[in-house]
C-alpha positions in Angstrom: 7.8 10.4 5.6 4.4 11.6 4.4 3.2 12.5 0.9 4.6 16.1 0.7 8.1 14.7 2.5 8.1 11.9 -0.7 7.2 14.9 -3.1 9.8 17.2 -2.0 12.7 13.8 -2.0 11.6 12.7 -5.5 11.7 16.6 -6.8 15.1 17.2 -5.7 16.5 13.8 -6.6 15.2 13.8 -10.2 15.0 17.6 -10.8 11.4 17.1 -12.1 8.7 20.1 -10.8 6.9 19.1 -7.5 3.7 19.3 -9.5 4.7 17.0 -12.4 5.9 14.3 -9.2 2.4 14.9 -7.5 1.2 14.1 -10.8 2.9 10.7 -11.4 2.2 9.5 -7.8 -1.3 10.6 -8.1 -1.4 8.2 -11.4 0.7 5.3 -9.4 -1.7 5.0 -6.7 -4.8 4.9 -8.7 -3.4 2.4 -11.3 -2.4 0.3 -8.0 -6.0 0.4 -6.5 -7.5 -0.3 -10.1 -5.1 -3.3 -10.5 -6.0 -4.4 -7.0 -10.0 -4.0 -7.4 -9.6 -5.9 -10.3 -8.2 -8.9 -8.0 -4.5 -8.8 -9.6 -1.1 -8.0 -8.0 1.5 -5.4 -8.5 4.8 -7.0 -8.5 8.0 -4.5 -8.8 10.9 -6.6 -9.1 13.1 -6.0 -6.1 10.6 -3.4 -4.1 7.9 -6.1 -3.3 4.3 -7.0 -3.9 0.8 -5.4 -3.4 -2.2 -8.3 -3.5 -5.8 -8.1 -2.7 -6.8 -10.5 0.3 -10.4 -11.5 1.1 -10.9 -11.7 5.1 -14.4 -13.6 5.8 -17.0 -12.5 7.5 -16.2 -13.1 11.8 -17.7 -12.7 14.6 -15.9 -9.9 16.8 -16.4 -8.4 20.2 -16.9 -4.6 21.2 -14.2 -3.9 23.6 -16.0 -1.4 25.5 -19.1 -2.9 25.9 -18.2 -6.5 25.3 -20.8 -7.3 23.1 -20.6 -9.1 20.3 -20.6 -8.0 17.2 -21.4 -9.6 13.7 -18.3 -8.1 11.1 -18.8 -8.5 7.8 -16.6 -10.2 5.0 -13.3 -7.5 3.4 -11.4 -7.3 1.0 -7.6 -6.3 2.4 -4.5 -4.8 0.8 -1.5 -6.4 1.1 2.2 -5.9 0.8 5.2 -8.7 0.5 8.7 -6.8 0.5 10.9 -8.0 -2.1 14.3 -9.7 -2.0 16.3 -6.3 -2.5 14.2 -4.4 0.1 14.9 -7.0 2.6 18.4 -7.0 2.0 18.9 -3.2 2.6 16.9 -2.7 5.0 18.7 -5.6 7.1 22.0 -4.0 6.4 20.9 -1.1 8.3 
């Protein structure tokens, strides 16, 4: 499912306009990546958790050429499903 697929779903299941959902889910993904560059987690009970992690700096090698490379240190998003998620998507 892409973005417009998750517009359209959340449109005809709440009978909000497809702008006002683009809306909200273009406010929901920029208070997550605030909350996350701000090195706190998103937590929504039963759906799971999004979490910053920090990924040192490594040293890696070029697969073409074979050459290594020096990679510097990230910061990573994360995501832990929660209980509920788990549960249903077992069931399936």
């Amino acid at each position: 499912m892409n973005k417009s697929e998750l517009i359209n779903a959340l449109s005809e299941e709440t009978n909000f306009s497809k702008k006002d959902i683009a809306k909200v889910l273009a406010s929901f993904t920029r208070i997550i990546e605030r909350t996350l560059k701000t090195g706190n987690k998103v937590s929504l009970t039963g759906f799971g958790t999004y979490w910053l992690s920090h990924r040192p700096a490594r040293v890696g090698i070029n697969p073409a050429t074979k050459e290594r490379i020096n990679l510097p240190a990230v910061n990573v998003p994360r995501f832990k499903p929660g209980k509920h998620l788990k549960e249903q998507l077992r069931s399936t």
